[in-house]
Backbone as ProteinMPNN parsed JSONL, in Angstrom:
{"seq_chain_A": "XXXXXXXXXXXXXXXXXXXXXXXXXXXXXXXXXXXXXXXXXXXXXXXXXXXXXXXXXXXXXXXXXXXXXXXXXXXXXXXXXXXXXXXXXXXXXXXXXXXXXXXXXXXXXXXXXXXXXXXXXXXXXXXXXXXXXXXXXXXXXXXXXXXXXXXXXXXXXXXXXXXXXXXXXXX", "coords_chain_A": {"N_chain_A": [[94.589, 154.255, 83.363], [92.879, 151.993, 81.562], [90.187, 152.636, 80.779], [86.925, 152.312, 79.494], [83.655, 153.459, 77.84], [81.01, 151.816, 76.512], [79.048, 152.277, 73.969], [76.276, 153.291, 75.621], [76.745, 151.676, 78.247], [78.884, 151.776, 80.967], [81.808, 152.103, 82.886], [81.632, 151.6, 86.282], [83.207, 152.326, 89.193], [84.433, 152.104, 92.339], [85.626, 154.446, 94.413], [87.975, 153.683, 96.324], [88.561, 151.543, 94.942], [91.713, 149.587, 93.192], [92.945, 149.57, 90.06], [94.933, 148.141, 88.29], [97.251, 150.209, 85.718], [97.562, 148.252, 83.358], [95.424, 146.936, 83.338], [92.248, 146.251, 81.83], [88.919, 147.417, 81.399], [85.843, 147.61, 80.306], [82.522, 148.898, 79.382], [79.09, 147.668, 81.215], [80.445, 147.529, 83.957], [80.983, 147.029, 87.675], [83.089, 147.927, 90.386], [83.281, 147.313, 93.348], [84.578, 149.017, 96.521], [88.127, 148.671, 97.959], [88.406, 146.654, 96.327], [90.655, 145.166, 93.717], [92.055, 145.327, 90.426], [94.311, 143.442, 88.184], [97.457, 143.844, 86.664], [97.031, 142.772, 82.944], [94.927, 141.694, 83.063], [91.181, 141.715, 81.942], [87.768, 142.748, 82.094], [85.043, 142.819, 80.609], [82.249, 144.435, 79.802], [80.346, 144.036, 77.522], [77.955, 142.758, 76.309], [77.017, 142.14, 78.698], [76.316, 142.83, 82.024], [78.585, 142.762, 84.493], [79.43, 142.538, 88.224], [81.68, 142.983, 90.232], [81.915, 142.171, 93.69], [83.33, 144.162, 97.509], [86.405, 144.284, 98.323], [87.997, 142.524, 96.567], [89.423, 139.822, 94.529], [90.728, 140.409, 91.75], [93.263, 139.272, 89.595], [96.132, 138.872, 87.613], [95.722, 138.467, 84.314], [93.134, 137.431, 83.848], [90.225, 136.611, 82.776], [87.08, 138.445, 82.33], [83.511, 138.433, 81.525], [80.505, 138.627, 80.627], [77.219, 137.582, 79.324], [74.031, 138.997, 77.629], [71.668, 137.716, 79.487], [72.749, 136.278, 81.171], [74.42, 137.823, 84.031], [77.519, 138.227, 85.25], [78.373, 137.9, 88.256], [80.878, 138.256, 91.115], [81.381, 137.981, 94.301], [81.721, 139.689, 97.497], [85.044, 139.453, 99.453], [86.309, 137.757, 97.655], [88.859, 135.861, 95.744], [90.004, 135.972, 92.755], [91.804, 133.912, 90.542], [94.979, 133.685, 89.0], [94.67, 134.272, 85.283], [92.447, 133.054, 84.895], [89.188, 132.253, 83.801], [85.701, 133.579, 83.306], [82.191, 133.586, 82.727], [79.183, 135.147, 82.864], [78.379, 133.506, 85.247], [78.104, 133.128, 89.013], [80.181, 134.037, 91.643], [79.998, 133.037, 94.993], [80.122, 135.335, 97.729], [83.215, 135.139, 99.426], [85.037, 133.003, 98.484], [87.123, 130.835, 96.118], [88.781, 131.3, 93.091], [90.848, 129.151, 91.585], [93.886, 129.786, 89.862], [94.287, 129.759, 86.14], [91.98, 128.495, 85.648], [88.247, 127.547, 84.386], [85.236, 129.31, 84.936], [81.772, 128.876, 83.867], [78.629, 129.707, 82.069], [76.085, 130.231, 84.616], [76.83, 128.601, 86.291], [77.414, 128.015, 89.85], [79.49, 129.123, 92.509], [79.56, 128.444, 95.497], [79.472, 130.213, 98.823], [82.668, 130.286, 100.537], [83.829, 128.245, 99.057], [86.433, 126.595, 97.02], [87.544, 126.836, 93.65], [89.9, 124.795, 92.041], [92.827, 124.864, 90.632], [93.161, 125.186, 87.557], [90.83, 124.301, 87.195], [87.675, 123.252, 85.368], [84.491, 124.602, 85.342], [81.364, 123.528, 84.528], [78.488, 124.51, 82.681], [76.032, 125.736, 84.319], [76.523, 123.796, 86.733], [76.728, 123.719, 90.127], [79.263, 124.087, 92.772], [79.361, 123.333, 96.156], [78.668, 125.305, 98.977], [81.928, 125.435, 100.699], [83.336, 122.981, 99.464], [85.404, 121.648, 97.272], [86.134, 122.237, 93.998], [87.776, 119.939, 91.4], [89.574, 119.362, 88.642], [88.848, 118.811, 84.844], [86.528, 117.67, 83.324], [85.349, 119.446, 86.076], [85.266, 117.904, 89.368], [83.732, 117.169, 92.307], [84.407, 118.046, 95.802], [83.642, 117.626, 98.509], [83.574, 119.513, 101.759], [86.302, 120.539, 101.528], [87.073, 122.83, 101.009], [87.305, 126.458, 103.003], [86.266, 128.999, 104.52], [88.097, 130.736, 105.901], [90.923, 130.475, 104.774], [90.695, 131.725, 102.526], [89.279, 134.399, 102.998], [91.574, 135.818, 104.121], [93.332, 135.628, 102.523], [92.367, 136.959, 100.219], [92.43, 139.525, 101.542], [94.832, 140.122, 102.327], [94.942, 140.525, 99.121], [94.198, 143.196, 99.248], [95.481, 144.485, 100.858], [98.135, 144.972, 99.611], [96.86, 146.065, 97.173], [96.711, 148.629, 98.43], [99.18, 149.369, 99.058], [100.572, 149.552, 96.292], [98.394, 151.183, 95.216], [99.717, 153.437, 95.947], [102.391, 153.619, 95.784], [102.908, 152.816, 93.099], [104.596, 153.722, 90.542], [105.293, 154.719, 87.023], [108.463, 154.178, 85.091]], "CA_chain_A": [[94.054, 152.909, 83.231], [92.192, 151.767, 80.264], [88.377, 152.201, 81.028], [85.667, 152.492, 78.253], [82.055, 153.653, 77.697], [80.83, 151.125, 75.102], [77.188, 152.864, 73.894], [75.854, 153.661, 77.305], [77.291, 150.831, 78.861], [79.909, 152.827, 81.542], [81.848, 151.377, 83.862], [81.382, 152.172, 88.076], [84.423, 151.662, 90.025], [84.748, 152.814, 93.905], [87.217, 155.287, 94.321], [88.853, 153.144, 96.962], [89.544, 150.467, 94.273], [92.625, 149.544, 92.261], [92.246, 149.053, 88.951], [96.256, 148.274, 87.395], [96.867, 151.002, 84.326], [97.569, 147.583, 82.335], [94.167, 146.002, 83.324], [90.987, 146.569, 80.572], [87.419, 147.333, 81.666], [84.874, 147.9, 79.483], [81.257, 148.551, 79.391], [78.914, 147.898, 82.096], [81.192, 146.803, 84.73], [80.987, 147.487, 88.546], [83.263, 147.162, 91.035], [83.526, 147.549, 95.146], [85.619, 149.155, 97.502], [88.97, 147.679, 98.337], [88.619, 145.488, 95.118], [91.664, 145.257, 92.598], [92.249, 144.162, 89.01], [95.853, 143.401, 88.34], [97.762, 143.448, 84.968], [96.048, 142.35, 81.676], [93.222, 141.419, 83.519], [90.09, 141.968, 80.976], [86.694, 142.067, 82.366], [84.338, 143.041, 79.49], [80.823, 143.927, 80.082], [79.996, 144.378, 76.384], [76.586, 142.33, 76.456], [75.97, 141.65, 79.587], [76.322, 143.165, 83.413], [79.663, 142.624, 85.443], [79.405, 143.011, 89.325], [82.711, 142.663, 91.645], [81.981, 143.055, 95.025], [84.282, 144.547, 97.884], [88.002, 143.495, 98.793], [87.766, 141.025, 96.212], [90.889, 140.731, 93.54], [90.767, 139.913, 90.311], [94.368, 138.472, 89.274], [96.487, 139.218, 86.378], [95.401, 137.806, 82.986], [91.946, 136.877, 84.747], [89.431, 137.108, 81.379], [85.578, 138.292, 83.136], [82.599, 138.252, 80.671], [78.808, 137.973, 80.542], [76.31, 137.521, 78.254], [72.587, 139.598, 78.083], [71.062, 136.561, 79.965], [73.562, 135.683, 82.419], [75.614, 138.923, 84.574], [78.736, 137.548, 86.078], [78.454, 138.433, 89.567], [81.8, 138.051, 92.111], [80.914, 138.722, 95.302], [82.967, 140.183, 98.692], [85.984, 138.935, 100.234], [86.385, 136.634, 96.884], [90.325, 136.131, 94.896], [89.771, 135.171, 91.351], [93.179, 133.229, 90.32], [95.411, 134.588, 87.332], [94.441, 133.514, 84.151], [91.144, 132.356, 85.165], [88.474, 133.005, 82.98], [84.609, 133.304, 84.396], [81.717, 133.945, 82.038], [77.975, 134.323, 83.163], [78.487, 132.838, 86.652], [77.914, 133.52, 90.111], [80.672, 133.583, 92.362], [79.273, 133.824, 96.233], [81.256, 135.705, 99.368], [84.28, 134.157, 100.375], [85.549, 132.025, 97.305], [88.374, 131.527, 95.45], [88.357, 130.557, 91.876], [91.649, 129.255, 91.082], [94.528, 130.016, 88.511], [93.983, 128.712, 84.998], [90.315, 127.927, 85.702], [87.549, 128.16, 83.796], [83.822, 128.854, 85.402], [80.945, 129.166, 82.708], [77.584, 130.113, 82.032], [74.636, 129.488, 85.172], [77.21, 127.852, 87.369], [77.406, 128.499, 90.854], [80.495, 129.014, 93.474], [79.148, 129.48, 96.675], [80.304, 130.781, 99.777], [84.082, 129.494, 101.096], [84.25, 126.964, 97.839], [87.266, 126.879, 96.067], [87.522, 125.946, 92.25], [91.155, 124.157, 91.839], [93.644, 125.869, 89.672], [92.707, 124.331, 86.025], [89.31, 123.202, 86.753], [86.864, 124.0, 84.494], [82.992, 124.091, 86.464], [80.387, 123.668, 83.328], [77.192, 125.57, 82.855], [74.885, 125.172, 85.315], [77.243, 123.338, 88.088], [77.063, 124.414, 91.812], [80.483, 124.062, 93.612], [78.948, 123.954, 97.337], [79.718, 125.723, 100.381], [83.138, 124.63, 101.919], [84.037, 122.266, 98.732], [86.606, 122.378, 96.287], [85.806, 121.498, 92.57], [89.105, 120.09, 90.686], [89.307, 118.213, 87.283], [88.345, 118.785, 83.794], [85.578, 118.66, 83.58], [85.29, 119.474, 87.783], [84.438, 117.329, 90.293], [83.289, 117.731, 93.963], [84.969, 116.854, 97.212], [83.153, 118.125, 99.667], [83.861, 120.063, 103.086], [87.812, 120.447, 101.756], [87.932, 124.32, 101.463], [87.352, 127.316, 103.909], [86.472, 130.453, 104.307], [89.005, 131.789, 106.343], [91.996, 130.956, 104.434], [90.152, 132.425, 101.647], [89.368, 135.737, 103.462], [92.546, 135.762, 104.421], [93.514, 135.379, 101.017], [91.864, 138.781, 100.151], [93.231, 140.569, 102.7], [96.449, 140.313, 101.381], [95.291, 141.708, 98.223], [93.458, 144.832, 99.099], [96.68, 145.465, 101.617], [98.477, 145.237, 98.14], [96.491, 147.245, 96.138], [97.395, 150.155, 98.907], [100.709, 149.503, 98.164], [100.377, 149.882, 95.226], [98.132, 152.89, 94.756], [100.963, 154.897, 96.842], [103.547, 153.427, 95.572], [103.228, 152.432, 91.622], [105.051, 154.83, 89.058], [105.933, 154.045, 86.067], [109.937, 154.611, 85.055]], "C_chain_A": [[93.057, 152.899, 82.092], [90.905, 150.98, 80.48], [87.388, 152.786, 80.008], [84.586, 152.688, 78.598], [82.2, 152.54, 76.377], [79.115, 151.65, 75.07], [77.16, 153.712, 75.534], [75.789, 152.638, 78.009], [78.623, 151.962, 79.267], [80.268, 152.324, 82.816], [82.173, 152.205, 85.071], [81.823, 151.674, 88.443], [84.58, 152.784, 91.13], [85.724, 153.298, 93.945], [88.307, 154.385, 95.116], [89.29, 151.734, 96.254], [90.526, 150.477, 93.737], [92.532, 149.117, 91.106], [94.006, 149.305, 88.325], [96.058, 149.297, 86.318], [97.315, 149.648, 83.416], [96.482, 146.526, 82.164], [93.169, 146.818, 82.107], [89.601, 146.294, 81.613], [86.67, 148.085, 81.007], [83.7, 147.801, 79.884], [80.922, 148.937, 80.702], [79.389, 146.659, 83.309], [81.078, 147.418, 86.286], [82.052, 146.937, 89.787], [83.82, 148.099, 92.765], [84.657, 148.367, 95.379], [86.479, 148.285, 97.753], [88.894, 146.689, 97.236], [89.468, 146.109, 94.093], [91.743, 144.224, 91.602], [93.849, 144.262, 88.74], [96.289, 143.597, 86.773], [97.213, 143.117, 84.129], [94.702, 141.936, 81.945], [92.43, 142.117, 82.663], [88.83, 141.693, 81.778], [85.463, 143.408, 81.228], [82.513, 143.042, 79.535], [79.765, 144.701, 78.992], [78.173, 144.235, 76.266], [75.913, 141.945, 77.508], [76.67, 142.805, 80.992], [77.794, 142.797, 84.273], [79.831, 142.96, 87.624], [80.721, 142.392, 90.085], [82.247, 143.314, 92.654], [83.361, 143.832, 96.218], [85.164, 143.602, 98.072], [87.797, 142.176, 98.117], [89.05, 141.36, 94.872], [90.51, 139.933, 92.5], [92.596, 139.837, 89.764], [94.924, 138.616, 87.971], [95.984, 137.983, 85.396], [94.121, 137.064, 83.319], [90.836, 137.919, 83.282], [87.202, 137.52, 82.5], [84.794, 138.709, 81.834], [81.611, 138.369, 81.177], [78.554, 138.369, 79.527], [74.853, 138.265, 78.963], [72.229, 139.07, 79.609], [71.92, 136.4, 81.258], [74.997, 136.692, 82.683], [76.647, 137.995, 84.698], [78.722, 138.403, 87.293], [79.788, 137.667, 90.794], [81.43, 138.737, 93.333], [82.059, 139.466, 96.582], [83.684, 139.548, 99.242], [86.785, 137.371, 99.1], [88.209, 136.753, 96.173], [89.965, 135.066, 93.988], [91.411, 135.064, 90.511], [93.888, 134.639, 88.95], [95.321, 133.676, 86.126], [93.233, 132.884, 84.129], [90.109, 133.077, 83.992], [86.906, 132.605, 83.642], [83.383, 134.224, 83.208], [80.028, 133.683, 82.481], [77.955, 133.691, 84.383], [78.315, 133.531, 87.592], [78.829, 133.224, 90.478], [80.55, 133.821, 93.494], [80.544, 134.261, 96.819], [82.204, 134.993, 99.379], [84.672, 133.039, 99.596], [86.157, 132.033, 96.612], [87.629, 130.707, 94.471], [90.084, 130.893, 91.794], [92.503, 129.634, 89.648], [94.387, 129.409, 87.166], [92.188, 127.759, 84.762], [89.064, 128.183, 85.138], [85.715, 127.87, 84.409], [82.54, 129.838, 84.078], [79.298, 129.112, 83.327], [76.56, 129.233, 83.283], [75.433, 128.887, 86.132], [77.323, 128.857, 88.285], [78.545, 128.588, 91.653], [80.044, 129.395, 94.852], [79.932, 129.498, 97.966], [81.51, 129.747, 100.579], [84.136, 128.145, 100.276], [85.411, 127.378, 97.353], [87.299, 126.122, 94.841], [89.493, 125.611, 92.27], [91.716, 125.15, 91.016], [93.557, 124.623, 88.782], [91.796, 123.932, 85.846], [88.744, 123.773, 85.958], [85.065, 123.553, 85.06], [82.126, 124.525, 85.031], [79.036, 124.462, 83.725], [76.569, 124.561, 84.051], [75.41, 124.51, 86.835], [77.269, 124.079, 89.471], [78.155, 123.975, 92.262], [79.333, 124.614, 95.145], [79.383, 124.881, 98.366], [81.046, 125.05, 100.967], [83.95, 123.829, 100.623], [85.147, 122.476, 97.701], [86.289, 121.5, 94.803], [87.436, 121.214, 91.756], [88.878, 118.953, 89.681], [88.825, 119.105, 86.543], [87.514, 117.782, 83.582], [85.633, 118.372, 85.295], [84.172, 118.678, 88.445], [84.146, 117.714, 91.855], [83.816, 117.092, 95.024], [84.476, 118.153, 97.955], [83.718, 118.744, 100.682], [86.186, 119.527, 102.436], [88.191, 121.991, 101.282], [87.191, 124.753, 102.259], [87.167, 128.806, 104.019], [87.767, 131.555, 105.227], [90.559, 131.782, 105.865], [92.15, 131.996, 102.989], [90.046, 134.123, 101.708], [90.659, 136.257, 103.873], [93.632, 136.13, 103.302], [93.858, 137.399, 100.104], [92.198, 139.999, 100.797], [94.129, 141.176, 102.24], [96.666, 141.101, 100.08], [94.693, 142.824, 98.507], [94.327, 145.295, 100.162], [97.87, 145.846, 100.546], [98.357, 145.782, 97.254], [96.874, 148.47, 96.884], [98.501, 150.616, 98.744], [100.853, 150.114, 97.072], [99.641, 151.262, 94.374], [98.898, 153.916, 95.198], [101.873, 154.657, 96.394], [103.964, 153.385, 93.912], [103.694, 153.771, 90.958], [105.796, 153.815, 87.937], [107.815, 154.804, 85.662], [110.081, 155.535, 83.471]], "O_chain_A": [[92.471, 153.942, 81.801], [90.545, 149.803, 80.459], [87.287, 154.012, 79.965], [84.242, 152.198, 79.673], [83.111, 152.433, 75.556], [78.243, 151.444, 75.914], [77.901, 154.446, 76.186], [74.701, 152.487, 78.564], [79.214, 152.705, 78.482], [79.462, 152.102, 83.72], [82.813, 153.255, 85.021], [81.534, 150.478, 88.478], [84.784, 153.984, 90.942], [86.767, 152.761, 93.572], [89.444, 154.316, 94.65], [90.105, 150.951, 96.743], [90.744, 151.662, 93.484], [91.915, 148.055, 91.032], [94.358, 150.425, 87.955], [94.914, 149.431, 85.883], [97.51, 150.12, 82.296], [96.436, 145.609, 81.343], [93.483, 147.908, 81.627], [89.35, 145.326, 82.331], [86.811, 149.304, 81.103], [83.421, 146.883, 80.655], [81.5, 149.772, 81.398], [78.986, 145.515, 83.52], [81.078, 148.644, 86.176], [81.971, 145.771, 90.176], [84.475, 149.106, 93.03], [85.596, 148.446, 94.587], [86.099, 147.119, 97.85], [89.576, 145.696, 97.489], [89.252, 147.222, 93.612], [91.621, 143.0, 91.638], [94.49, 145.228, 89.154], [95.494, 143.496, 85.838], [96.109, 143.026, 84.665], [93.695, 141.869, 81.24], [92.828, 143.265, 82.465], [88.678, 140.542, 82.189], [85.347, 144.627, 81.36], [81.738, 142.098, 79.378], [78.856, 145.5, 79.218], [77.35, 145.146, 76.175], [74.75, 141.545, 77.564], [77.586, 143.559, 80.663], [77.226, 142.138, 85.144], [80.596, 143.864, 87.96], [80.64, 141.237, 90.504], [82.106, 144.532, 92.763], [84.427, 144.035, 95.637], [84.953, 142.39, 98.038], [87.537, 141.096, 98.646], [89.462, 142.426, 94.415], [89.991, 138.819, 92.577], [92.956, 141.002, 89.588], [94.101, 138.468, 87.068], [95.899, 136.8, 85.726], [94.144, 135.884, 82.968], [90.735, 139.107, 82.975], [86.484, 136.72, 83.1], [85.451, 139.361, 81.022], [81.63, 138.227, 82.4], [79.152, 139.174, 78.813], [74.523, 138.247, 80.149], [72.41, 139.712, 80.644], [71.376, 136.452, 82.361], [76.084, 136.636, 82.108], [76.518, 136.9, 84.151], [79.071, 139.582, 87.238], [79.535, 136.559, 91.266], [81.194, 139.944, 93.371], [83.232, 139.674, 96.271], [83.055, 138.671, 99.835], [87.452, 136.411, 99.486], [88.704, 137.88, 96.184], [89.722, 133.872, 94.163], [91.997, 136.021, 90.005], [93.549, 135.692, 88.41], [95.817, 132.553, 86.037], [93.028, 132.095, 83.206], [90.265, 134.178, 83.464], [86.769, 131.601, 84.34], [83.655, 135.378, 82.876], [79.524, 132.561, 82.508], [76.892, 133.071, 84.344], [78.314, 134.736, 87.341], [79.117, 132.095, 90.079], [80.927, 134.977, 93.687], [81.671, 133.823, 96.59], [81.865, 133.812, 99.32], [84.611, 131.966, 100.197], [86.222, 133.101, 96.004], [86.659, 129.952, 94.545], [90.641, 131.989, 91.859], [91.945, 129.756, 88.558], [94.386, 128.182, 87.265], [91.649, 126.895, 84.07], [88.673, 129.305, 85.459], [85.088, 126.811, 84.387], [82.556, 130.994, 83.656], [78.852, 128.725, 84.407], [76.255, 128.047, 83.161], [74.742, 128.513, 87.079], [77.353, 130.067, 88.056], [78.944, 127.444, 91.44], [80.151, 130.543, 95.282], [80.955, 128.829, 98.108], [81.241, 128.663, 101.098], [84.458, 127.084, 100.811], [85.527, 128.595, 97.207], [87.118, 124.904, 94.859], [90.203, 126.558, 92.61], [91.121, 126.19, 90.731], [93.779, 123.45, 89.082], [91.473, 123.304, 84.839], [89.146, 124.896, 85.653], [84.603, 122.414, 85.117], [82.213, 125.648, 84.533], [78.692, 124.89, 84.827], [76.606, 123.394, 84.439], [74.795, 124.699, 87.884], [77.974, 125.073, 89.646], [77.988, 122.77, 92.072], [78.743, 125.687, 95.277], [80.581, 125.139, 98.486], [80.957, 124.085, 101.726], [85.174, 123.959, 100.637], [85.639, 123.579, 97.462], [86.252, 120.274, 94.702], [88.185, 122.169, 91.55], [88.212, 117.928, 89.831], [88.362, 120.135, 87.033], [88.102, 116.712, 83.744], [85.913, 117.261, 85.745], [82.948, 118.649, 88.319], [84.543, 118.786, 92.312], [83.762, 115.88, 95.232], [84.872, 119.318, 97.927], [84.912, 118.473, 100.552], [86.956, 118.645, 102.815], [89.361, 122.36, 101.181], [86.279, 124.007, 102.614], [87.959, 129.642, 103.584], [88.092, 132.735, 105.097], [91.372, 132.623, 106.247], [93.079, 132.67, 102.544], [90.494, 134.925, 100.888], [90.645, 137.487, 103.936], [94.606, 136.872, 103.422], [94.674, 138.254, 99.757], [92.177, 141.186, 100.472], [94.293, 142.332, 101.85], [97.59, 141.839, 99.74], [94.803, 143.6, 97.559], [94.119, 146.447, 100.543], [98.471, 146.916, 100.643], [99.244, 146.111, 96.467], [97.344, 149.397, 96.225], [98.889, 151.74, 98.426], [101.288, 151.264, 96.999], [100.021, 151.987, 93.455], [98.766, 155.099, 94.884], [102.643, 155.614, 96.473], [105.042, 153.797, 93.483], [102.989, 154.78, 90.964], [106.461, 152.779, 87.948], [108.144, 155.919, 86.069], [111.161, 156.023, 83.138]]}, "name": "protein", "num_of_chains": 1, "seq": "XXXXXXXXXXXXXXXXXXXXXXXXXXXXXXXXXXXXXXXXXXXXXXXXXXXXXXXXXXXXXXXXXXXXXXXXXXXXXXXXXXXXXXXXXXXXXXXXXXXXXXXXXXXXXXXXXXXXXXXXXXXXXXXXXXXXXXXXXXXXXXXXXXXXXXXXXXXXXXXXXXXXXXXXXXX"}
């Protein structure tokens, strides 16, 4: 798998994670137990801090970032879509961030929110507990996601990544 020192930036990954050999992690990047990055997935923690917490998946072609100023922190039990991109943000416990979605600098996702597949949540934005942000630029509807189909969600991939670490060869 294709993991980098950049300077003394070095990335810390739990033995019990999956990390695809066609995913990229660079820098200082950290990530949990039971947490997997899938295919092209990029998470880049050139200038700034990266934290995935446990059983949380990161999704093929799923771009992760920060800047000095602002880590990107994903927290436990979270599935970050494919193709999503997430820069500088918080995402709490128990939250999906859909496919094609883009969450930026200072915004918030907190616990059992889901971001839509395509939304884009601007700096600074909170997505609450329970709600679901959808639209360009994203809006809020309240009490319409969940944490348990979410956790649920996650499950699925860190029973996937076992698969997968026992099973993947290449041909």
């Amino acid at each position: 798998m294709p993991l980098y020192a950049l300077g003394n930036r070095t990335p810390s990954i739990h033995p019990d994670a999956f990390i695809h050999p066609d995913a990229v992690v660079i820098g200082d990047v950290r990530i949990g137990a039971d947490s997997s990055v899938w295919p092209s997935a990029v998470l880049r923690g050139d200038y700034g801090t990266i934290i995935v917490g446990e059983r949380t998946s990161i999704q093929d072609g799923a771009i992760i970032h920060a800047v000095d100023e602002y880590p990107t922190v994903i927290g436990d039990d979270c599935v970050v879509g494919h193709l999503a991109h997430l820069e500088g943000c918080v995402i709490e416990d128990r939250a999906l961030v859909g496919s094609g979605s883009i969450v930026l600098h200072q915004a918030i996702v907190r616990s059992g929110a889901t971001v839509g597949a395509g939304a884009v949540v601007r700096n600074r934005m909170v997505v609450p507990t329970n709600a679901l942000a959808v639209g360009v630029p994203a809006v809020i509807k309240p009490d319409a996601s969940g944490e348990d189909s979410i956790v649920e969600n996650a499950a699925s991939y860190v029973a996937n990544a076992h698969w997968y670490k026992k099973e993947l060869r290449p041909l």
